[in-house]
N, CA, C and O atoms as a GROMACS GRO file, in nm:
protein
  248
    1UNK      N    1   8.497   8.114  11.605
    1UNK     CA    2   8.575   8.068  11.491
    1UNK      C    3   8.486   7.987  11.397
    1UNK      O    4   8.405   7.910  11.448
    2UNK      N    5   8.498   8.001  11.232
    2UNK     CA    6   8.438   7.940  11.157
    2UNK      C    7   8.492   7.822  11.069
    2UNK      O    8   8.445   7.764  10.971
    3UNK      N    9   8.613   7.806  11.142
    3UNK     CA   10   8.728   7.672  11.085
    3UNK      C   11   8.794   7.703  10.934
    3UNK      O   12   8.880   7.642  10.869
    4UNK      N   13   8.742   7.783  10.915
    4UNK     CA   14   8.759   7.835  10.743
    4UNK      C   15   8.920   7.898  10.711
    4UNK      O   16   8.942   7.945  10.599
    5UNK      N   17   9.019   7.897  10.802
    5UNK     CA   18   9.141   7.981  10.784
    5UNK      C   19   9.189   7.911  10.669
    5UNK      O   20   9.291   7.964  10.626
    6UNK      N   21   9.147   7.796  10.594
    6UNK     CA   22   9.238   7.731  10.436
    6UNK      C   23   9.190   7.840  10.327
    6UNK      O   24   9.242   7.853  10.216
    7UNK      N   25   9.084   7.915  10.378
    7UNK     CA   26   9.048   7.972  10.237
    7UNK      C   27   8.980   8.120  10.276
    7UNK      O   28   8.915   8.191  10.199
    8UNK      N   29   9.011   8.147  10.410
    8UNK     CA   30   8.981   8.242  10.420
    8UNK      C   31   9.106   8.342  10.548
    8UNK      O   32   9.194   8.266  10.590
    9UNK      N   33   9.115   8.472  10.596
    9UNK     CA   34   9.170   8.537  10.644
    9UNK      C   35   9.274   8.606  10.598
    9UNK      O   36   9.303   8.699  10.673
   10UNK      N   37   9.341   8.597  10.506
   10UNK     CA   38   9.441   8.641  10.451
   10UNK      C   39   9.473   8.660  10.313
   10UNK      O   40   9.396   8.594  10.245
   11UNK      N   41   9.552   8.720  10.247
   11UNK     CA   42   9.576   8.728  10.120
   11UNK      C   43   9.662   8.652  10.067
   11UNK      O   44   9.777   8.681  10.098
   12UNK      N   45   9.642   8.518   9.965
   12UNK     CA   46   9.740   8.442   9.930
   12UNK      C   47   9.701   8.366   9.806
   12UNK      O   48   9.586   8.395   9.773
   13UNK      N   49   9.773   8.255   9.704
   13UNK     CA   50   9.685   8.222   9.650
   13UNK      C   51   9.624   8.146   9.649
   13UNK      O   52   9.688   8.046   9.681
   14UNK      N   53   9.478   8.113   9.620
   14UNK     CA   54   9.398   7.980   9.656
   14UNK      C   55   9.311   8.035   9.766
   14UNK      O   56   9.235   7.961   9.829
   15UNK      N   57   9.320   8.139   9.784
   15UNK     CA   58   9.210   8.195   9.906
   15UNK      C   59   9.097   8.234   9.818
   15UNK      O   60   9.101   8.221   9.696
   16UNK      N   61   8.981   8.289   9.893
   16UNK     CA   62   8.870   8.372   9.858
   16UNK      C   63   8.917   8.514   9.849
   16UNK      O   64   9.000   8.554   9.931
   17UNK      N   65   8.876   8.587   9.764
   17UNK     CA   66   8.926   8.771   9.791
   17UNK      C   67   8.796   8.835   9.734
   17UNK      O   68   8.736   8.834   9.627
   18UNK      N   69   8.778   8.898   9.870
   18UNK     CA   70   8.658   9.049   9.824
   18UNK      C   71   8.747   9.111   9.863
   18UNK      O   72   8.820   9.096   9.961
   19UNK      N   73   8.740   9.243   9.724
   19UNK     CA   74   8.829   9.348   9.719
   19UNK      C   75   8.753   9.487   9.690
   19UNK      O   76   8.646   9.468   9.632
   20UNK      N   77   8.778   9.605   9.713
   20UNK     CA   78   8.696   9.678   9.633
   20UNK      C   79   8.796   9.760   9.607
   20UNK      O   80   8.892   9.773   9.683
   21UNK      N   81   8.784   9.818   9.505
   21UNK     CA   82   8.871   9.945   9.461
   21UNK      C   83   8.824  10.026   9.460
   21UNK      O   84   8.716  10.018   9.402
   22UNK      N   85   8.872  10.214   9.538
   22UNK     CA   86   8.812  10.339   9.533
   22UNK      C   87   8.907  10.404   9.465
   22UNK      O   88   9.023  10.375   9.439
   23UNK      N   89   8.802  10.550   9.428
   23UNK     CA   90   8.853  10.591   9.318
   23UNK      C   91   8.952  10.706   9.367
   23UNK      O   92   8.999  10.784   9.284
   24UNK      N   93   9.002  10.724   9.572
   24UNK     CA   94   9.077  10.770   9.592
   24UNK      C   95   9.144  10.716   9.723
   24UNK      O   96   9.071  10.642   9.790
   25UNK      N   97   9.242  10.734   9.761
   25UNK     CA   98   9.323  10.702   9.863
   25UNK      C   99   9.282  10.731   9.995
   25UNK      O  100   9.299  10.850  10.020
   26UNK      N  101   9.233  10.664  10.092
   26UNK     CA  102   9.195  10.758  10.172
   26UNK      C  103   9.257  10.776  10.291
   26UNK      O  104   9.200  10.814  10.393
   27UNK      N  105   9.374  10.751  10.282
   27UNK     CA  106   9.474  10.794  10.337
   27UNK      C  107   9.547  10.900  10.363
   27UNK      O  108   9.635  10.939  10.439
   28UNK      N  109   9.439  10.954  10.220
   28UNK     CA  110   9.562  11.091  10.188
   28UNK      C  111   9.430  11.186  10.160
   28UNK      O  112   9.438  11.298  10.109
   29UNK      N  113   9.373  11.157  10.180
   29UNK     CA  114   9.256  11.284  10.142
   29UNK      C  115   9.156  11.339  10.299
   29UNK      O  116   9.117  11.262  10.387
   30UNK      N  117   9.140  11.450  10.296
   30UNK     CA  118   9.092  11.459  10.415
   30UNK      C  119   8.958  11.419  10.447
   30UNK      O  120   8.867  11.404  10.366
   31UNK      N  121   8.954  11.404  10.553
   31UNK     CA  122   8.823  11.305  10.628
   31UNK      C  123   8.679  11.338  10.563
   31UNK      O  124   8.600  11.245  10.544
   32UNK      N  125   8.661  11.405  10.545
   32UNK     CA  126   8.565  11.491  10.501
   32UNK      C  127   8.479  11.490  10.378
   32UNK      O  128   8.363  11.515  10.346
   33UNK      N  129   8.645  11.432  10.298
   33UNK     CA  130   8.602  11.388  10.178
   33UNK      C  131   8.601  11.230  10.147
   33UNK      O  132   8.573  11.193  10.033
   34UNK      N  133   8.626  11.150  10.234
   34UNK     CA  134   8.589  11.007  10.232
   34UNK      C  135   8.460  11.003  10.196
   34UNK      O  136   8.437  10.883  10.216
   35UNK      N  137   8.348  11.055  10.153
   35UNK     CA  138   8.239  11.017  10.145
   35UNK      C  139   8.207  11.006   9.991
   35UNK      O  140   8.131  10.929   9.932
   36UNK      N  141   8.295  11.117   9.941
   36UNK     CA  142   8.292  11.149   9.819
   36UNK      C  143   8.343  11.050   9.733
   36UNK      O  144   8.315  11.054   9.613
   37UNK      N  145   8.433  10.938   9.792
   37UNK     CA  146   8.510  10.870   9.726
   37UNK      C  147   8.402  10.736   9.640
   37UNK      O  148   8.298  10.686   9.683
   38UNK      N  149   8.452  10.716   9.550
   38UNK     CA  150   8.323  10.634   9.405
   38UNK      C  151   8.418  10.482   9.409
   38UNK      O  152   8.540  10.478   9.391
   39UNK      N  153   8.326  10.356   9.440
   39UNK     CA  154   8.380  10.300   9.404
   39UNK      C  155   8.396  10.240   9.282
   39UNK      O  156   8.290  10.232   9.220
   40UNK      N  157   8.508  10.188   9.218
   40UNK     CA  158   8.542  10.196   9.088
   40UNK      C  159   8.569  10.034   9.016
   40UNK      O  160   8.554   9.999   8.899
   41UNK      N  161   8.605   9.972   9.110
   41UNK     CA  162   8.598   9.789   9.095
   41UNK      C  163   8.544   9.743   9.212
   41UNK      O  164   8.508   9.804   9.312
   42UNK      N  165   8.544   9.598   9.178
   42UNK     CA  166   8.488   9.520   9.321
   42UNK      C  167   8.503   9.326   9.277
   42UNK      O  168   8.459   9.265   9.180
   43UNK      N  169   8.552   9.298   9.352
   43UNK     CA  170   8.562   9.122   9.323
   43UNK      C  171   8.478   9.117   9.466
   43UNK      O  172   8.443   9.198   9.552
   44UNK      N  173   8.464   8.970   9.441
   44UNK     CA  174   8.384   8.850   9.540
   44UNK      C  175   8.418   8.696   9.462
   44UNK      O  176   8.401   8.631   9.358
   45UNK      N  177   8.484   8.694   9.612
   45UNK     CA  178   8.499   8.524   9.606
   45UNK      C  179   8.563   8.517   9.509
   45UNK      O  180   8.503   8.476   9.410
   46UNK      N  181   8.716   8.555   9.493
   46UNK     CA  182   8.817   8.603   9.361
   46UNK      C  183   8.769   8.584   9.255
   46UNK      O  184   8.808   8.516   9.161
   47UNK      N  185   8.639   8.677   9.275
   47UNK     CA  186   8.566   8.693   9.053
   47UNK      C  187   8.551   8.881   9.074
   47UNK      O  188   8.546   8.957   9.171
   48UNK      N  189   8.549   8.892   8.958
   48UNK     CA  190   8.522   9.040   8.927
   48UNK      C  191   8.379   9.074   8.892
   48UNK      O  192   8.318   9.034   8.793
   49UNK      N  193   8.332   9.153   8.988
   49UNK     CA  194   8.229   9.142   8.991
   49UNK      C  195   8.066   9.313   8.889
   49UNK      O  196   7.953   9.325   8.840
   50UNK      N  197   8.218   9.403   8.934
   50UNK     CA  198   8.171   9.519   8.873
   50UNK      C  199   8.303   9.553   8.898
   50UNK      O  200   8.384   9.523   8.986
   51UNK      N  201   8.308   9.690   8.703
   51UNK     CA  202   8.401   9.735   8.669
   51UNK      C  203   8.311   9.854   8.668
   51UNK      O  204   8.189   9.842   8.671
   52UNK      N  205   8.388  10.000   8.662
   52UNK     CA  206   8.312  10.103   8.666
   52UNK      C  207   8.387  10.191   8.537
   52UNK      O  208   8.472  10.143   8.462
   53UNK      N  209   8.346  10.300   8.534
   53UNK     CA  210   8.464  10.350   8.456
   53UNK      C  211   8.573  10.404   8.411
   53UNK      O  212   8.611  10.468   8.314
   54UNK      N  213   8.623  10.349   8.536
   54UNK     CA  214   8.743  10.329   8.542
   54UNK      C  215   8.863  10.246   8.495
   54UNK      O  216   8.985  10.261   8.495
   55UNK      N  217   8.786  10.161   8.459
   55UNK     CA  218   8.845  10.017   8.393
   55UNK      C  219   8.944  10.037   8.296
   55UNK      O  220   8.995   9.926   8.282
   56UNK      N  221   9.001  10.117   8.219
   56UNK     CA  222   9.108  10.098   8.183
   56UNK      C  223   9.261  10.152   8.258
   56UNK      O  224   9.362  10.200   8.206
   57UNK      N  225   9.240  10.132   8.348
   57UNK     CA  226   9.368  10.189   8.497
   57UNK      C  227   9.397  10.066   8.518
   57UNK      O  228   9.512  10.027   8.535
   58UNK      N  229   9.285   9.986   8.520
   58UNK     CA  230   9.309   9.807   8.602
   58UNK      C  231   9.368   9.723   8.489
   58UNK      O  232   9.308   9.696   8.385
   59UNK      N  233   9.507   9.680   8.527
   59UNK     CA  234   9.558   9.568   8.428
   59UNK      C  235   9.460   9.464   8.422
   59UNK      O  236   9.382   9.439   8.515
   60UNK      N  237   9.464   9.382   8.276
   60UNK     CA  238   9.400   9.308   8.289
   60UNK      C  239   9.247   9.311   8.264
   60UNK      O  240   9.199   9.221   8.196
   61UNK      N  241   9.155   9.422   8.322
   61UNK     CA  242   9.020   9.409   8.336
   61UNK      C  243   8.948   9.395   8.183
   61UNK      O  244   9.004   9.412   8.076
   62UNK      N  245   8.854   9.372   8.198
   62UNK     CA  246   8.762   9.276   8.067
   62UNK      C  247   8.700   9.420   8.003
   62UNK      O  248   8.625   9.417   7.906
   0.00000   0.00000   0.00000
C-alpha cells in the first residue's frame, strides 16, 4: 500500500485521473483488431495531455 487512497484509486472529484481515449470500443470489436485501435486523447494527473484528431468528438477539448 502507498497510503495515497485521498487522491488516488478511484474516480471522483479531487482525485488524480489518467485516462486515455481509443478510437474504438474494444468491447465490441474483435480481438484481432485491438491492435489496430489509435489512441485519440489522453490526460495525466487530471490535465490533458494530447488531443489527436479527433478532437472535435470531445466536449470541451481546446
Amino acid at each position: 500500500a502507498n497510503f495515497a487512497e485521498q487522491n488516488r484509486g478511484s474516480i471522483r472529484a479531487g482525485k488524480y485521473a489518467d485516462l486515455v481515449m481509443l478510437s474504438d470500443d474494444l468491447f465490441k470489436i474483435p480481438a484481432e483488431n485491438i491492435k489496430d485501435a489509435k489512441v485519440v486523447w489522453t490526460m495525466v494527473g487530471g490535465k490533458e495531455m494530447w488531443v489527436g484528431k479527433y478532437q472535435a468528438i470531445i466536449p470541451g477539448s481546446k
